[in-house]
C-alpha positions, 0 to 999 in steps of 0.5 A: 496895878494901882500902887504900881501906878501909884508908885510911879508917878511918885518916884516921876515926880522926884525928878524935872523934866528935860527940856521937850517941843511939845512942852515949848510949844504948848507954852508958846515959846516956839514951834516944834520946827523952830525947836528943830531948827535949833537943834539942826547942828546937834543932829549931825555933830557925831558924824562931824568926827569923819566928815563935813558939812560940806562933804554931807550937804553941799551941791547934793540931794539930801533926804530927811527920813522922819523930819517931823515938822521939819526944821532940821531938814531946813537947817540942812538946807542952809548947807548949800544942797542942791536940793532938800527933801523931808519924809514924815509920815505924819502929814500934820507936819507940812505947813509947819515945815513949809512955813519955815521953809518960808522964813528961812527963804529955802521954799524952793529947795524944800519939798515935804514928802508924807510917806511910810519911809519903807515904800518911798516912790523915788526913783532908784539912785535918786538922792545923794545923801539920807540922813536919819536922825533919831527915826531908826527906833521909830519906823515899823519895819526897820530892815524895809526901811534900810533897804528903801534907803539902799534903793534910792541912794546912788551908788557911793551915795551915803546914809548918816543914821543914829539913835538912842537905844531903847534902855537909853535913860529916856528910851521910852519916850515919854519925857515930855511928862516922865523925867525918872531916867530908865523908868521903862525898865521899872514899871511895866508897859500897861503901868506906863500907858496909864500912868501917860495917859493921866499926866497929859490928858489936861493938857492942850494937846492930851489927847493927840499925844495920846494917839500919837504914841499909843495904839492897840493891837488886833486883841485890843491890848494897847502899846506905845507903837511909837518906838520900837524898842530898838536895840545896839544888839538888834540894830547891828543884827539888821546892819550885818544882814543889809546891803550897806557897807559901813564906812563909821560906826561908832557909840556915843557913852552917855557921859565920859565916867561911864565911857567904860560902861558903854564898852561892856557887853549888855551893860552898854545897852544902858550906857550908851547915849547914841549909835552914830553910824556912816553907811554907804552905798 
């Protein structure tokens, strides 16, 4: 355990960092909702190819499932909706997301909503459109939570969802202090946790990201409960058997040489950098 551990942080420390909020925040050069903010058009430039600002936000209801401290939701709210709503289960995220909301003179068409995206207490056929932007691999109960998104939409309503896979390079994510691309498929959970917990626990916020991304299970084993591994494979088992009818479904390869990669059966899993898709009602 410990050459593995010892090993690891070596072949990590080979490699920069990618640019991440929690490191810019702790450095004072933004928030995580202006990183968010952004990034806003980043969000959503992959369903750009079938659609349009204007058809995804203009006049409608929009939810932003898993918004975090909401500066996407906002830079979605600049798109003229009639109204913006930002579910994060996370309630430390309000007065971030409301304070931007502030700023950018959205308070009233902004709402942050802290929730489990798979009980929402909306009516049925409440919003017009949902985005879910980089949450898929994050929610618990991933077929609850479409079938949430299906109950809400009205009909000929639209969810905008993508998602790196879990074998992405950064799948893991832990690229706030881990830059080796793929390191999840070479170390071992119980080797990463710690390794993890080493790297940031002198930081400011250690020990929040800490309890933000590792939990214990009812045997006292701990694991990253922050992702759920999702897979291309998995994800489209969970889209055939769901109420939607996808109006786009399209994989983004990680760069164009590799375009050929991110088409083969298993090797796409690795190659593929997002799973954009338009569902509809």
């Amino acid at each position: 355990m410990k050459s593995s551990i010892s090993l690891c942080k070596k072949l990590n420390a080979l490699f920069p960092l990618p640019v991440h909020p929690f490191n810019l925040s702790n450095d004072q050069k933004m928030t995580y909702a202006q990183w968010q903010f952004e990034k806003g058009l980043d969000t959503i430039k992959f369903y750009l190819n079938k659609t349009t600002t204007k058809d995804m936000f203009e006049d409608k209801i929009v939810l932003d499932v898993g918004c975090g401290a909401g500066g996407k939701t906002i830079f979605y709210g600049t798109h003229k909706v009639k109204a913006i709503y930002g579910l994060e289960i996370l309630g430390k995220y309000q007065e971030e997301a409301e304070k931007l909301a502030k700023e950018k003179g959205l308070e009233k068409l902004f709402t942050f909503i802290c929730e489990d995206a798979s009980q929402m207490h909306f009516s049925d056929g409440f919003f017009d459109a949902i985005i879910m932007n980089d949450a898929m691999e994050h929610v618990d109960h991933p077929e609850a939570v479409l079938a949430e998104c299906y109950r809400v939409l009205k009909p000929g309503g639209r969810l905008y969802l993508n998602f790196p896979p879990y074998n992405h390079p950064y799948g893991a994510h832990l690229s706030d202090v881990m830059g080796f691309p793929w390191i999840h498929r070479f170390f071992s959970e119980k080797t990463l946790i710690e390794v993890y917990k080493d790297l940031v626990k002198d930081k400011p916020d250690g020990k929040e990201r800490i309890d933000f991304r590792i939990s214990q299970d009812a045997s006292g084993k701990e694991y990253f409960s922050y992702i759920n591994q999702m897979t291309i494979k998995r994800f489209q088992r969970i889209l055939t058997n769901s109420s939607f009818k996808t109006f786009y479904y399209h994989e983004v390869p990680l760069r164009k040489q590799f375009s050929f990669l991110a088409k083969l059966p298993i090797l796409k899993e690795f190659f593929v950098k997002m799973v954009v898709c338009i569902l509809q009602k």
